[in-house]
C-alpha positions in Angstrom: -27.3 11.0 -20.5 -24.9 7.8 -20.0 -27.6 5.8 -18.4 -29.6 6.4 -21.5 -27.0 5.8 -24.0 -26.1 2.9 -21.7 -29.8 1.7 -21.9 -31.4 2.8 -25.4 -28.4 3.1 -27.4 -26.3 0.4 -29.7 -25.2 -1.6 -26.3 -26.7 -4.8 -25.2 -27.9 -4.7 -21.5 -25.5 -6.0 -18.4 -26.6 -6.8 -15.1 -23.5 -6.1 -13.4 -24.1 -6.0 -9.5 -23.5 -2.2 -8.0 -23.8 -0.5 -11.0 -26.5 1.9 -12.5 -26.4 1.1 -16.0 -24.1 -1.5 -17.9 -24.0 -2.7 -21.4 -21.8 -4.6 -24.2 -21.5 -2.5 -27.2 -19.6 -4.1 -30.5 -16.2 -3.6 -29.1 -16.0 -2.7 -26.0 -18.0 -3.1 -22.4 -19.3 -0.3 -20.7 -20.4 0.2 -16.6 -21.3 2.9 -14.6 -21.4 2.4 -11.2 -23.1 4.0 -7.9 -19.8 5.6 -6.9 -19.9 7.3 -10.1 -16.6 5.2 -11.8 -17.5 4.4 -15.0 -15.5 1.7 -16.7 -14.9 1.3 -20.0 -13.3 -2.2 -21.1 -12.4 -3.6 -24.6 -10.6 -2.7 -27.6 -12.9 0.0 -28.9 -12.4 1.1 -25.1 -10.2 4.3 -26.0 -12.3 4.9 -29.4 -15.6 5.4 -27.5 -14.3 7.6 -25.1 -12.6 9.8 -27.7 -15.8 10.1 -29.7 -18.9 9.6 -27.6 -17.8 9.9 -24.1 -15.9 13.1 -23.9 -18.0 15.6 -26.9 -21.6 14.1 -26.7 -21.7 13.4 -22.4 -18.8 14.9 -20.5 -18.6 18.0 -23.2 -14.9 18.3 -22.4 -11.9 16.2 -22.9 -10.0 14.8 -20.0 -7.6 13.0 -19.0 -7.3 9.9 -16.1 -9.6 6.7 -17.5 -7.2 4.2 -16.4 -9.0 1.5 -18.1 -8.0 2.9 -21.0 -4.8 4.4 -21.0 -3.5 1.7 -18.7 -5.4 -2.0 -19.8 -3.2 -3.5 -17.8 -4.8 -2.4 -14.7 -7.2 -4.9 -15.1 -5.3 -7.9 -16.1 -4.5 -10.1 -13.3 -1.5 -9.1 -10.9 -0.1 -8.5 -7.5 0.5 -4.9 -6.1 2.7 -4.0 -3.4 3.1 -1.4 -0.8 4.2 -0.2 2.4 3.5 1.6 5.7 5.3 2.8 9.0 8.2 3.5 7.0 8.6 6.9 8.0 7.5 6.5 11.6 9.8 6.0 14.9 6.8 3.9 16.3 5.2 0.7 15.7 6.6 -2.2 12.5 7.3 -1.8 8.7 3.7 -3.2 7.6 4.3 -4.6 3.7 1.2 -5.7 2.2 0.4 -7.6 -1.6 -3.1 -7.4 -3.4 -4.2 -9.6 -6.3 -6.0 -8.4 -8.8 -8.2 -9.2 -12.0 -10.9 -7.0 -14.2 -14.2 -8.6 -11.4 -11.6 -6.9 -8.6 -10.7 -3.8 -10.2 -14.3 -2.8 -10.7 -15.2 -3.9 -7.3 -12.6 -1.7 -5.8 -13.4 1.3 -8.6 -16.7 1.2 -7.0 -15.0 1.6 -3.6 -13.4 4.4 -4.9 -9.9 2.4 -3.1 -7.1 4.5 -3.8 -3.3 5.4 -2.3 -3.9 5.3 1.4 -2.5 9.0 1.6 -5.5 10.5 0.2 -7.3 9.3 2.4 -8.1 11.6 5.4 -8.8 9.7 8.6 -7.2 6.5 9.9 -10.8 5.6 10.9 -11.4 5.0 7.0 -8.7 3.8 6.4 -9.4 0.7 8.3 -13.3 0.8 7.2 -11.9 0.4 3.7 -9.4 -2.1 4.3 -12.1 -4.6 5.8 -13.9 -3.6 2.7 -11.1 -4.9 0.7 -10.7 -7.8 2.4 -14.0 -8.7 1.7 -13.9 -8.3 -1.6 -10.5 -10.2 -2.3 -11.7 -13.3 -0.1 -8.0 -13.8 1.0 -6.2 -13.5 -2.0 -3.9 -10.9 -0.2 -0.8 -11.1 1.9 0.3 -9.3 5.3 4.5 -9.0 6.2 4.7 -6.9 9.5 8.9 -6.5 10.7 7.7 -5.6 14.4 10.4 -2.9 15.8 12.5 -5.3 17.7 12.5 -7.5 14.7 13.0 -4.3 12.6 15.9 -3.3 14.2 18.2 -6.5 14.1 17.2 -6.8 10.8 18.4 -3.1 9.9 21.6 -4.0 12.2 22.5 -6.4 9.5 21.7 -4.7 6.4 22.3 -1.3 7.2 19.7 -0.4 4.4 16.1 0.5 4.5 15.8 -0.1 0.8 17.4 -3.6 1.4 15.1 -4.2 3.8 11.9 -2.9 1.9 13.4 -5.2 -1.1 13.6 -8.2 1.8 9.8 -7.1 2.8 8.6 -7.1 -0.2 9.8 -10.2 -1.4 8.3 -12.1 1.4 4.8 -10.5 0.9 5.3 -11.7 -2.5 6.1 -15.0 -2.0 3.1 -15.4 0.4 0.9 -14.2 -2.0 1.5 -16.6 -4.4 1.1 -19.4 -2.2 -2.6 -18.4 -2.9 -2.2 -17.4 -6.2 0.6 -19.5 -7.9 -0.1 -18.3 -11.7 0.1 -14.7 -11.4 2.5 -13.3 -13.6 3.4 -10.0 -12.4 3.9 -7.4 -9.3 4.0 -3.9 -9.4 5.2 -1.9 -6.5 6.7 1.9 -6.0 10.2 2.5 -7.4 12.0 2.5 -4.2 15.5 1.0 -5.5 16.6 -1.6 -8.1 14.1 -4.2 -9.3 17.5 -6.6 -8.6 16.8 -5.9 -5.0 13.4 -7.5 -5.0 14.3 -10.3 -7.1 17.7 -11.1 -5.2 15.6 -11.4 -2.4 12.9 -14.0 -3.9 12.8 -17.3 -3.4 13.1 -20.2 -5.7 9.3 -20.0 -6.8 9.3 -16.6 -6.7 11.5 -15.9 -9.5 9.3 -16.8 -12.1 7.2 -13.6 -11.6 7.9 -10.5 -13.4 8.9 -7.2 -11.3 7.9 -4.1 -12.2 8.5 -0.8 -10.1 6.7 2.3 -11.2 6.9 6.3 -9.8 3.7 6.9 -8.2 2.5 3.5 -8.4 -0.8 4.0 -6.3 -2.5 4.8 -9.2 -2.2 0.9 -10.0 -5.6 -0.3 -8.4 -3.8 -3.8 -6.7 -1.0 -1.1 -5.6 -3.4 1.1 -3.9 -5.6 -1.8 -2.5 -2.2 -2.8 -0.6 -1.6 0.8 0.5 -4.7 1.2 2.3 -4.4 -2.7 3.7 -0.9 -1.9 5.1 -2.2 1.6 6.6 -4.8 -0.6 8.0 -2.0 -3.4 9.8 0.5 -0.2 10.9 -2.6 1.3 12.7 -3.5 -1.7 14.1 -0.4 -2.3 15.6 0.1 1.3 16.9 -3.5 0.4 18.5 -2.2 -2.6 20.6 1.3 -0.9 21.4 -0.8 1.9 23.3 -2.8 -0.6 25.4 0.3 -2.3 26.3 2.0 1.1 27.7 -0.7 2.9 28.4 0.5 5.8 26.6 -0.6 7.8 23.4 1.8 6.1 20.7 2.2 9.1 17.8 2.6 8.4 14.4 5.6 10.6 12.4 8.5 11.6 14.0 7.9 15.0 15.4 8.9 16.2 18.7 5.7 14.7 20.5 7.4 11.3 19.4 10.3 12.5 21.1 8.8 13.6 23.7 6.8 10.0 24.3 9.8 7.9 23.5 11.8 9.9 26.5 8.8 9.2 28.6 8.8 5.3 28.2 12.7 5.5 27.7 12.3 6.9 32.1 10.1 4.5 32.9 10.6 1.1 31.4 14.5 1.8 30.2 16.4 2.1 27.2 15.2 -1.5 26.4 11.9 -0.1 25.1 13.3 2.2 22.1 14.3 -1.5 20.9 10.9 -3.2 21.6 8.9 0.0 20.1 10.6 1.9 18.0 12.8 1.9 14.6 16.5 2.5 16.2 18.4 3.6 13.6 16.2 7.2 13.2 17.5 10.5 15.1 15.0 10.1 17.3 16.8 7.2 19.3 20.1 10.0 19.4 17.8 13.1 20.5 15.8 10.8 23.3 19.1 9.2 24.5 21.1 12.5 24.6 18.3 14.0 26.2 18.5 11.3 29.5 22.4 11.3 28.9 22.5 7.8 27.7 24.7 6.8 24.9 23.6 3.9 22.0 25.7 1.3 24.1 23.0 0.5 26.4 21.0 -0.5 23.2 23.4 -3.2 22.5 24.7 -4.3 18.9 21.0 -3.9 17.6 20.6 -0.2 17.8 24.6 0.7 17.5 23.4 1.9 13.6 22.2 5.4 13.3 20.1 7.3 11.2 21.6 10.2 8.8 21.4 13.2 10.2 19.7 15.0 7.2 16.2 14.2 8.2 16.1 12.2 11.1 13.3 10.0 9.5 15.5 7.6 6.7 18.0 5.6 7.1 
């Protein structure tokens, strides 16, 4: 019933590439694409959907059309997000996405979306070279390998401080690319202060915002699902370099791995693989009745005992 609305309706005809139907109505722009997103753009945006959409096509009301509750989704901006933070292996992967309406679509067609929903590495990655298609480099990798990782946390003491430091950097790369961007959006992880303490002269002109859930921002997720894509990467390489099944988490199989390559390579290799301040470094260390002095000043800082996964 859209498509014909779309096509015999009040709406002049769009050829907009992937979709079904499009078409530019008096106030606001209309397309439904092959994935089934439909998006609805303009300042009769939230009008049409009140009183055509939702009683004359969907026959309900709902809820969720980011477009319209949140238009600034689609104005140009830089998302931010992380991965590896929770896991004993591999770096801290911080990506940043730029975004505009043309890119927003693109990835609603996509379907891109937090990297937590979805459910296999395997697409993971299959969408992240998607992505990278579609932004043409207008995207930015930080990866803080483990060694690197764990002098860093030596000195700050702080995984927010560091995320702040991560992001910043990411940041700052982007918009070497993308110089007139005027904001980033990332999770609310700490204070904004953080991020912007870290920045760098020509970084400080952007504005900072931090958001709960902020996946649901399109350049947000987009950076989700290309820093899955770097941390499993990694992990990829770091198992054909020790021949061993490197897990993700920190269960007891990661334990049970890190004790393994602890035996044969020495205590060296928590440094060179792992994030040293977790629990896991204690339990593994315990377990071959080592102590942290053999890691040096770099993995002296320990992880809370709470959950064995933060700082």
């Amino acid at each position: 019933m859209l498509v014909q609305l779309l096509r015999t309706g009040n709406f002049r005809p769009l050829e907009v590439q992937h979709t079904i139907a499009a078409g530019q109505g008096p106030d606001c722009t209309i397309a439904l694409y092959k994935s089934g997103k439909c998006l609805v753009q303009g300042k009769g945006a939230e009008d049409w959907v009140t009183f055509t959409l939702e009683p004359l096509i969907l026959k309900e009301a709902r809820v969720g059309y980011d477009e319209v509750h949140h238009p600034e989704y689609t104005d140009p901006h830089m998302g931010i997000d992380e991965s590896g933070k929770g896991d004993f292996f591999g770096p801290l992967v911080i990506a940043a996405v730029y975004v505009d309406d043309e890119i927003v679509a693109r990835f609603g067609e996509l379907n891109v979306r937090d990297s937590k929903t979805i459910t296999s590495d395997r697409k993971a990655e299959d969408m992240a070279k998607e992505i990278r298609k579609i932004l043409g480099g207008r995207f930015s990798l930080v990866a803080i390998g483990p060694r690197a990782y764990n002098r860093l946390y030596a000195k700050m003491r702080n995984v927010n401080r560091m995320l702040a430091w991560g992001h910043a950097r990411a940041i700052e790369n982007l918009m070497d690319i993308v110089p007139d961007c005027p904001r980033a959006v990332s999770d609310q992880f700490g204070p904004t202060r953080q991020i912007e303490q870290a920045l760098m002269k020509k970084g400080r002109a952007i504005k900072l915002v931090q958001l709960p859930r902020a996946e649901s921002d399109p350049a947000v997720a987009g950076a989700s699902v290309l820093a899955r894509a770097g941390f499993l990467a990694a992990l990829r390489k770091m198992r054909e370099a020790y021949g061993v099944d490197i897990p993700k988490g920190a269960s007891g199989r990661v334990q049970e791995v890190a004790a393994e390559l602890t035996e044969k390579k020495g205590p060296e290799v928590l440094l060179e693989t792992g994030k040293c301040h977790f629990k896991t470094t204690d339990v593994v260390l315990e377990r071959l009745s080592l102590d942290r002095s053999v890691l040096g000043p770099e993995g002296q800082a320990t992880s809370k005992p709470k959950t064995g996964r933060k700082e």
